[in-house]
C-alpha positions as CSV (number, residue, x, y, z in Angstrom):
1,X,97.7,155.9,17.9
2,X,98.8,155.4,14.3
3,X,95.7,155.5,11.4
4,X,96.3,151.8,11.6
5,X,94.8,149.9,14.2
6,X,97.4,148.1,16.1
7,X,97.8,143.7,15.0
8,X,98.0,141.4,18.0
9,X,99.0,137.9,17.7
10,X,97.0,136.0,19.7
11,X,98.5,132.3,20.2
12,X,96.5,129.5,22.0
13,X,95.4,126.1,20.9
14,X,92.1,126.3,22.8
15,X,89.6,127.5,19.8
16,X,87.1,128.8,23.0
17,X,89.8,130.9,24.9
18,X,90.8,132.2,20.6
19,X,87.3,133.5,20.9
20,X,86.6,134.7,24.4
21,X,90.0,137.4,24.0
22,X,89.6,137.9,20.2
23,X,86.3,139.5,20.5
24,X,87.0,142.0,23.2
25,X,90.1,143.3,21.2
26,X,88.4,143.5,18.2
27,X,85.9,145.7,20.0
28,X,88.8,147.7,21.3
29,X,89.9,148.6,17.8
30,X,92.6,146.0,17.4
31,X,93.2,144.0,14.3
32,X,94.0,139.7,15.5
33,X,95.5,137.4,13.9
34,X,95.1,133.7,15.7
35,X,97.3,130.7,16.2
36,X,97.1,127.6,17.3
37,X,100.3,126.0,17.6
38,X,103.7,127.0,18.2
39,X,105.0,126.5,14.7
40,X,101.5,128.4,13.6
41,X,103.0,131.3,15.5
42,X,106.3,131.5,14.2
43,X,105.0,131.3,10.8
44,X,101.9,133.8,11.2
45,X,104.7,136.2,12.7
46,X,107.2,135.5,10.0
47,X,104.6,136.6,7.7
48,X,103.6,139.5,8.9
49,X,104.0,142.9,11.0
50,X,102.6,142.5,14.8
51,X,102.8,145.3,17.8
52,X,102.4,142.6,20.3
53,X,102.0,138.4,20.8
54,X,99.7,137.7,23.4
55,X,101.3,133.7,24.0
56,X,99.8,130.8,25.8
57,X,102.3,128.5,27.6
58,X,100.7,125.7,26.9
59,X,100.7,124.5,23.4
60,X,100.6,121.6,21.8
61,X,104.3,120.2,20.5
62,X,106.2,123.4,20.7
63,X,105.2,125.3,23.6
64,X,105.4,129.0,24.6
65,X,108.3,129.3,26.5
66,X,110.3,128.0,23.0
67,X,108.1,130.4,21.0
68,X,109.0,133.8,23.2
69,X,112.7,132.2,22.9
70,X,112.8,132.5,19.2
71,X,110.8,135.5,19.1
72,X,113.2,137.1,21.0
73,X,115.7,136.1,19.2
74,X,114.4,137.8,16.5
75,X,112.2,140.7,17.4
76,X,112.1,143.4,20.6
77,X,108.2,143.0,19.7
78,X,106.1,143.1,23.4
79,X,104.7,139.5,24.4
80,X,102.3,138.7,26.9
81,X,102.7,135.4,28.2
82,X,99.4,133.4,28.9
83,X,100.0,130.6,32.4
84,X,97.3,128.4,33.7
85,X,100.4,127.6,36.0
86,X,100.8,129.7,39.4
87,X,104.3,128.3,40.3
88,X,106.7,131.1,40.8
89,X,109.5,129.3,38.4
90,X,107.0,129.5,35.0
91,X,106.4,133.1,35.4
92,X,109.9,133.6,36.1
93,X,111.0,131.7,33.4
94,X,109.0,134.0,30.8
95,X,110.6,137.0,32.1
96,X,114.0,135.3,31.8
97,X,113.1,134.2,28.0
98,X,112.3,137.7,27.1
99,X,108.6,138.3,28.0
100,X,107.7,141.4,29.1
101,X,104.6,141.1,31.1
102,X,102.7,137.5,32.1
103,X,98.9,136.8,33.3
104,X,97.7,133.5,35.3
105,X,94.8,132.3,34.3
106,X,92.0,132.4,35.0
107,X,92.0,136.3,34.7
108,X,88.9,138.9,34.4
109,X,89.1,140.3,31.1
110,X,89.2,143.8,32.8
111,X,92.7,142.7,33.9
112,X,93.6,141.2,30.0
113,X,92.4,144.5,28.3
114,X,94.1,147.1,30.9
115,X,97.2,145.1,30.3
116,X,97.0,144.8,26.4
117,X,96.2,149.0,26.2
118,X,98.9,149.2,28.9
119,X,101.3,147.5,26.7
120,X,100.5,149.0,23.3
121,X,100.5,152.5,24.9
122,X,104.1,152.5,26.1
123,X,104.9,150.8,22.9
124,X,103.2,154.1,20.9
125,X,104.8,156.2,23.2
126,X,108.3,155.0,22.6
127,X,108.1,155.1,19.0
128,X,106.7,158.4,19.4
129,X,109.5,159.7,21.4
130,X,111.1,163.1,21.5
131,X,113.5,162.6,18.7
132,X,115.7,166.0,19.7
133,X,116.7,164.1,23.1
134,X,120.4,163.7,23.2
135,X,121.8,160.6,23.9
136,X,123.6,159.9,27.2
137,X,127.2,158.4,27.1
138,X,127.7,157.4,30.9
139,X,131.2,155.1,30.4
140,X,131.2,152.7,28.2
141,X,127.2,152.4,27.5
142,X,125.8,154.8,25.2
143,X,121.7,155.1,25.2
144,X,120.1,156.6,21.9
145,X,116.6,157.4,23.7
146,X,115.4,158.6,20.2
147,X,116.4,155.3,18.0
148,X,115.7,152.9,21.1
149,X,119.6,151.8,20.9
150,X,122.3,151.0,23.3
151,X,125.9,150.2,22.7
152,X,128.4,148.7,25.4
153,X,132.3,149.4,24.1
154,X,130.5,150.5,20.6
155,X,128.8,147.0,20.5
156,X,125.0,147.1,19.9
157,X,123.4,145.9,22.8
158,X,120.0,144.0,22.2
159,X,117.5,145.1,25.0
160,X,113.6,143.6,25.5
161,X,111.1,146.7,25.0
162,X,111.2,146.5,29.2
163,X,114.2,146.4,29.3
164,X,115.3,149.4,27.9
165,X,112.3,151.4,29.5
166,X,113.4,150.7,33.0
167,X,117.2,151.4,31.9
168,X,115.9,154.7,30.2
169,X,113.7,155.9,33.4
170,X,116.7,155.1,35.8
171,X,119.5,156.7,33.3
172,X,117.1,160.0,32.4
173,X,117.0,160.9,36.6
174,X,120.7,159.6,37.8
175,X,120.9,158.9,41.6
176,X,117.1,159.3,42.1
177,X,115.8,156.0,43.7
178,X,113.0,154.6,42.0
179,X,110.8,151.5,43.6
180,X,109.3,148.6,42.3
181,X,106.1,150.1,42.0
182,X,107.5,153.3,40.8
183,X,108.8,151.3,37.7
184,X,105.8,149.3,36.9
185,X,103.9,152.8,36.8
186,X,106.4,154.3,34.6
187,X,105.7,150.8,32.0
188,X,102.3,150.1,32.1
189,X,100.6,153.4,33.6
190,X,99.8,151.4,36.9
191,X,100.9,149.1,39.3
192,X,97.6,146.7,39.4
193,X,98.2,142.9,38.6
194,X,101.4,142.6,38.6
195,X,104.3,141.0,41.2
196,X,107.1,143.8,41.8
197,X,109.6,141.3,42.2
198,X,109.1,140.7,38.3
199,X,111.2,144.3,38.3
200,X,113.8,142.2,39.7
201,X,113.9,139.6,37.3
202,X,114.3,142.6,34.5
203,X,117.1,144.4,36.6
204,X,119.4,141.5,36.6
205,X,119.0,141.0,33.1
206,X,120.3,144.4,32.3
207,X,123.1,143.8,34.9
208,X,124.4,140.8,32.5
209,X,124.2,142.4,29.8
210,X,125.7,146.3,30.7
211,X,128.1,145.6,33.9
212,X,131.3,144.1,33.7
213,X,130.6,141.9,36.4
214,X,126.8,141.6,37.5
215,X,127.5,141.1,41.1
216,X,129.2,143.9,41.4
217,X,127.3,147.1,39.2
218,X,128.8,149.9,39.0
219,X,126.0,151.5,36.8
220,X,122.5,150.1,38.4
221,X,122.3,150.3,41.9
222,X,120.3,148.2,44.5
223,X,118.7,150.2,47.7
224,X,118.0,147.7,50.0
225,X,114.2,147.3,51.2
226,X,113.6,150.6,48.4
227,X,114.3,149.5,45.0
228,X,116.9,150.4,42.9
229,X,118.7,153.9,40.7
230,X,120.8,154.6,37.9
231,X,124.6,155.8,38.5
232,X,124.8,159.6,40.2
233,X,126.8,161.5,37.4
């Protein structure tokens, strides 16, 4: 890790949840910043530098699936969306908003810590990336592994920080067949936790945004009842 310790945002408007997660982190070396509200967290991350927003769904006037929106919309920072909600659609929704990883509450905070050092260790990693890797031109996408960039037709492409780890473990081994499981391992060290069909939700996503027509990829390929590989050059 960096000499600096790593700033989380941590957003929920419940002052005892603020504390019950601040501590631990704080213990684990991180540096948090808390806030409240939705507008809190906008302006809290318009102020300052964060390597990931752990968000609660539940806020008070503007809530967090609005508050991953505009972060999103602004930053390729990792978020960690909060839910006391169980229902498939919210956790769903996050992932289609941009999140990268969710927890349902209530959660043992062995699970919240092994997916905060998850998260910030893959982001460490990826800034820390071997810089003399060539970048892959496969048709009209171009992936810069070193600078984190793709381009469609010369276009930047904006990718979530999942998004373009699952398109860069796919595209670095073309035809191998990776599963669901296999993924979430390559991202967060582990499979533990977390739904593989969540892997779905991120595949489609980079469907839209790299094939010409989604429902027909010619890049990112399904294997029925397996999971899913990157064009065989």
């Amino acid at each position: 890790m960096s000499s600096e310790p790593p700033r989380i945002l941590l957003v929920d408007d419940e002052r005892s949840v603020q504390t019950l997660l601040t501590y631990p982190l704080r213990k684990d070396g991180y540096e948090v910043v808390t806030a409240s509200t939705g507008q809190e967290a906008l302006e809290r991350f318009r102020d300052g530098s964060f390597d990931l927003v752990v968000l609660d769904v539940m806020l008070p006037q503007t809530d967090g699936f609005a508050v991953c929106r505009e972060l999103r919309a602004r930053s390729s920072v990792p978020i960690i969306m909060l839910t006391a909600k169980t229902e498939e659609f919210d956790k769903v929704l996050g992932l289609e908003l941009g999140a990268d990883d969710y927890i349902t509450k209530p959660f043992s905070m062995r699970e919240f810590r092994s997916r905060v050092k998850a998260v910030l260790r893959r982001a460490e990693l990826a800034r820390n990336g071997d810089s003399a890797e060539e970048p892959l031109d496969e048709g009209d996408v171009r992936i810069d592994f070193a600078k984190r960039t793709v381009e469609l037709r010369g276009e930047p492409v904006k990718l979530t920080y999942v998004e373009f780890e699952i398109l860069s473990a796919l595209a670095r081994s073309p035809g191998r067949v990776f599963s669901r499981s296999m993924l979430l391992e390559r991202l967060w060290g582990d499979s533990a936790y977390r739904d593989p069909r969540t892997i779905d939700v991120h595949i489609r996503h980079l469907r839209e945004k790299l094939e010409l027509d989604p429902r027909e990829p010619e890049l990112i390929f399904t294997v029925r009842g397996v999971g899913y590989h990157f064009r065989d050059r």
